[in-house]
C-alpha positions in Angstrom: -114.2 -30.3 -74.3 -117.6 -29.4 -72.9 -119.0 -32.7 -72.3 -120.9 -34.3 -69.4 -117.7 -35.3 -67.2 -117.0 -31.4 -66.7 -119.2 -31.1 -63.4 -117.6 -28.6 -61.2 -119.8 -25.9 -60.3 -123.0 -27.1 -61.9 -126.1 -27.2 -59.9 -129.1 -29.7 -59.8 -126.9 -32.3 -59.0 -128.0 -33.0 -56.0 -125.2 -32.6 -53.0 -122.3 -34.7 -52.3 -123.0 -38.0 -50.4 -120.2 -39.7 -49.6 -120.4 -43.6 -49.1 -119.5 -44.2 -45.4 -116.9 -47.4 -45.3 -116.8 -47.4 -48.8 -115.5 -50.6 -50.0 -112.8 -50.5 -53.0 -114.7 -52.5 -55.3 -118.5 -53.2 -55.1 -118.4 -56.0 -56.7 -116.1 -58.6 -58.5 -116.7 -56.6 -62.1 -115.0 -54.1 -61.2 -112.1 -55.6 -60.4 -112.0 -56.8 -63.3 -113.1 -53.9 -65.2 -109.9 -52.0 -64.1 -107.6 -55.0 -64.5 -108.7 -55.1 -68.5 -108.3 -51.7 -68.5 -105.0 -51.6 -67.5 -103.9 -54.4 -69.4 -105.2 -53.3 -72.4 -103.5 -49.8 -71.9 -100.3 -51.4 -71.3 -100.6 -52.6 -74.8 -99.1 -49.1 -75.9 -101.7 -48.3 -78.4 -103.7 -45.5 -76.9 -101.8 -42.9 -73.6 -104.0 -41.8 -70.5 -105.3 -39.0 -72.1 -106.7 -40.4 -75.3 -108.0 -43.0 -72.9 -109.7 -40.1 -70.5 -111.0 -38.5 -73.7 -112.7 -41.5 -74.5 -114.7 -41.4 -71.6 -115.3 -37.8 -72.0 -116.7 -39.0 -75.5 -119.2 -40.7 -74.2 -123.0 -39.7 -74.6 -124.4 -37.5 -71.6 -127.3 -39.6 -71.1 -124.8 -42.5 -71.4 -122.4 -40.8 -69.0 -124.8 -40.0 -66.4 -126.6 -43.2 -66.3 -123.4 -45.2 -66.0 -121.3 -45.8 -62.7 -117.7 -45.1 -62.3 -116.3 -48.3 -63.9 -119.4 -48.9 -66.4 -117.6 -45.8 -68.2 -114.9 -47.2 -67.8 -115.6 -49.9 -69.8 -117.6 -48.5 -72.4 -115.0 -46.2 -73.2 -112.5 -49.2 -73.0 -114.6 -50.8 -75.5 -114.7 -47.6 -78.2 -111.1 -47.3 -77.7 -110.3 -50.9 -78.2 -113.2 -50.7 -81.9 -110.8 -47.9 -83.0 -107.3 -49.4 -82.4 -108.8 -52.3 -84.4 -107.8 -54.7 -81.0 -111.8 -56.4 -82.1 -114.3 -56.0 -83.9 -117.9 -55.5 -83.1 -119.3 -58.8 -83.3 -117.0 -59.8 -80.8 -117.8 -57.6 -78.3 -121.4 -58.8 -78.8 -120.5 -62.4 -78.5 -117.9 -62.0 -75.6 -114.9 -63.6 -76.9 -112.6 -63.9 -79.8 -113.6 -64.6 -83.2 -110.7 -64.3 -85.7 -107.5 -63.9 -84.7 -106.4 -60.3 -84.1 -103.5 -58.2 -85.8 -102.5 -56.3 -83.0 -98.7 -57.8 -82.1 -97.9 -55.7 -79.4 -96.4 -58.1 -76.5 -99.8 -58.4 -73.6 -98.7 -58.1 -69.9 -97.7 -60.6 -68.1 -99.4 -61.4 -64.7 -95.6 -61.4 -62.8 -94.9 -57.7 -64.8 -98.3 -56.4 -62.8 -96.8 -55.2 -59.6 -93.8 -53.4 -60.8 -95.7 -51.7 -63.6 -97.8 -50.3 -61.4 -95.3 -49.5 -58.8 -93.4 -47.3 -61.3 -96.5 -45.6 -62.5 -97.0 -43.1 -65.4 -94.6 -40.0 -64.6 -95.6 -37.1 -67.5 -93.3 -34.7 -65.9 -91.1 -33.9 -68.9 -87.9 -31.1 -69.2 -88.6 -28.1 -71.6 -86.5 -25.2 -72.6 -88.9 -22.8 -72.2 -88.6 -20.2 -69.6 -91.8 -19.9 -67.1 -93.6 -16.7 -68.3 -95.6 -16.7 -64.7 -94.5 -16.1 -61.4 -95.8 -16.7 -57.8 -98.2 -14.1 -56.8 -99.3 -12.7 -60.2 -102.6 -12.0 -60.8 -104.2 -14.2 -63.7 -107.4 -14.8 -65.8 -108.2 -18.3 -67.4 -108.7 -18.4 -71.3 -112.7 -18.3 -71.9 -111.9 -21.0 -74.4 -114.1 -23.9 -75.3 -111.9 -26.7 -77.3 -113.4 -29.2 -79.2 -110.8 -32.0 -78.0 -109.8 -33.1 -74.7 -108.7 -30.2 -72.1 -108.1 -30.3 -68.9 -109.5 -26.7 -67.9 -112.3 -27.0 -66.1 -115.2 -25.3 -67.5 -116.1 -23.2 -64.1 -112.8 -21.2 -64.1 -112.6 -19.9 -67.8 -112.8 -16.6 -67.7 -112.6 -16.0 -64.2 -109.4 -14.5 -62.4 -106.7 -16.1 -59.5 -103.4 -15.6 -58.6 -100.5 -17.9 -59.1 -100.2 -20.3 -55.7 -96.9 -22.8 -57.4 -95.2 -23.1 -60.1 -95.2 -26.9 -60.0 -92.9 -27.6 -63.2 -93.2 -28.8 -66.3 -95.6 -31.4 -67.7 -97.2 -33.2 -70.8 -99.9 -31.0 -72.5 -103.0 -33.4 -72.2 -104.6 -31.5 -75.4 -102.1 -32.2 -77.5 -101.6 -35.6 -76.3 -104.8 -36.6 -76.5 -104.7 -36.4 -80.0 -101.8 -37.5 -81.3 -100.4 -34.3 -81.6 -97.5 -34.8 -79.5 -95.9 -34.3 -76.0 -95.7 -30.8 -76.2 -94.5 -30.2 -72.6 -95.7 -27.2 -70.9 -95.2 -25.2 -67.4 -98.0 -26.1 -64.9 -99.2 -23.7 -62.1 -101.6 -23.8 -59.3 -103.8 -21.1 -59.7 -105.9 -20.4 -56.7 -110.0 -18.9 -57.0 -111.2 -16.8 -54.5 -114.8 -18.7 -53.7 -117.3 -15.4 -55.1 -115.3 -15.2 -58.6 -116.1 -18.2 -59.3 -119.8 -18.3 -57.8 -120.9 -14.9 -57.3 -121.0 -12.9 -54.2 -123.6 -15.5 -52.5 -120.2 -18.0 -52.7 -119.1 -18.7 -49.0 -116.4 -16.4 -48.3 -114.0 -18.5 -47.0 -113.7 -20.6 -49.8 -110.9 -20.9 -52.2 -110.5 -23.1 -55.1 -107.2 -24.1 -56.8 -106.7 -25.6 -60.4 -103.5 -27.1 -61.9 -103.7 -25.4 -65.2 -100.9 -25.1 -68.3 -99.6 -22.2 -68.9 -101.7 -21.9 -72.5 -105.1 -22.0 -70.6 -103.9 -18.8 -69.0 -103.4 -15.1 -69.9 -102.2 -11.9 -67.7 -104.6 -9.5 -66.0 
């Protein structure tokens, strides 16, 4: 979707400034805002990409006022209103109210380490033969979905070459949505720095994108 977390290539944005020593956490919040959000993810009810397009859902003036894990949580709390986990009040009053229907099994401190040690793999086997090969010349779909993609807005339309084929993975759009794995190839398609911003573009740079093989179309 076209919303306010799709920032490559946009101007006005002021350049980027990284934080020198940047500390993990700037404060004790934020640890725990990424603790309750991987808890409550562990829960089962919602995957990572219903979960990214519920920051992506936020309002722009929302989004861009917010820091890193103040999205975080305010798309924890939208996702956690919808899967009927609590109810509004009780986000306003901070704590429990009635007790909740959801009987999915929480996780347990001692289940932390090795649940984050194994990760989230979405690499899945498909039957489907690759219809792109290394070295062939591409374009991006100009498409502009309503749901969650993960083609960024700055390459639709524009032309690369194949770089990898790096195998085959879940299809975020789909999955997002509860339509389904839907395992596609995914290829690393590299941008030549002036298709992508005009002949003004440094000429040495190159951008590559992961992208499934639906966003992308022959030459």
């Amino acid at each position: 979707m076209n919303g306010p977390h799709d920032l490559g290539g946009q101007m006005d944005f002021g350049p980027i400034a990284p934080e020198q020593d940047e500390p993990v956490f700037h404060g004790e919040w934020e640890k725990k805002a990424l603790g309750l959000t991987l808890c409550a993810g562990a829960l089962g009810l919602w995957n990572i990409d219903k979960s990214r397009h519920a920051r992506e859902c936020l309002h722009p003036a929302d989004y861009y006022s917010s820091s890193y894990y103040e999205i975080w949580v305010k798309a924890l709390e939208d996702l956690l209103l919808n899967h009927g986990c609590v109810d509004r009040d009780e986000l306003e009053a901070g704590r429990s109210l009635r007790k909740t229907s959801i009987t999915n099994s929480p996780l347990a401190a001692n289940n932390v380490a090795s649940l984050l040690a194994a990760g989230g793999p979405c690499d899945r086997p498909t039957t489907a033969e690759a219809r792109f090969s290394v070295g062939d010349h591409v374009r991006m779909k100009n498409i502009h979905p309503a749901g969650h993609t993960r083609l960024p807005r700055y390459v639709r339309g524009r032309a690369g070459v194949i770089e990898e084929i790096a195998g085959t993975y879940v299809l975020p759009d789909d999955n997002a949505h509860g339509r389904g794995e839907n395992p596609q190839w995914l290829y690393r398609v590299v941008f030549d720095g002036r298709e992508l911003w005009g002949p003004d573009a440094d000429p040495t740079l190159s951008v590559s994108v992961d992208a499934w093989e639906s966003y992308i179309e022959p030459v």
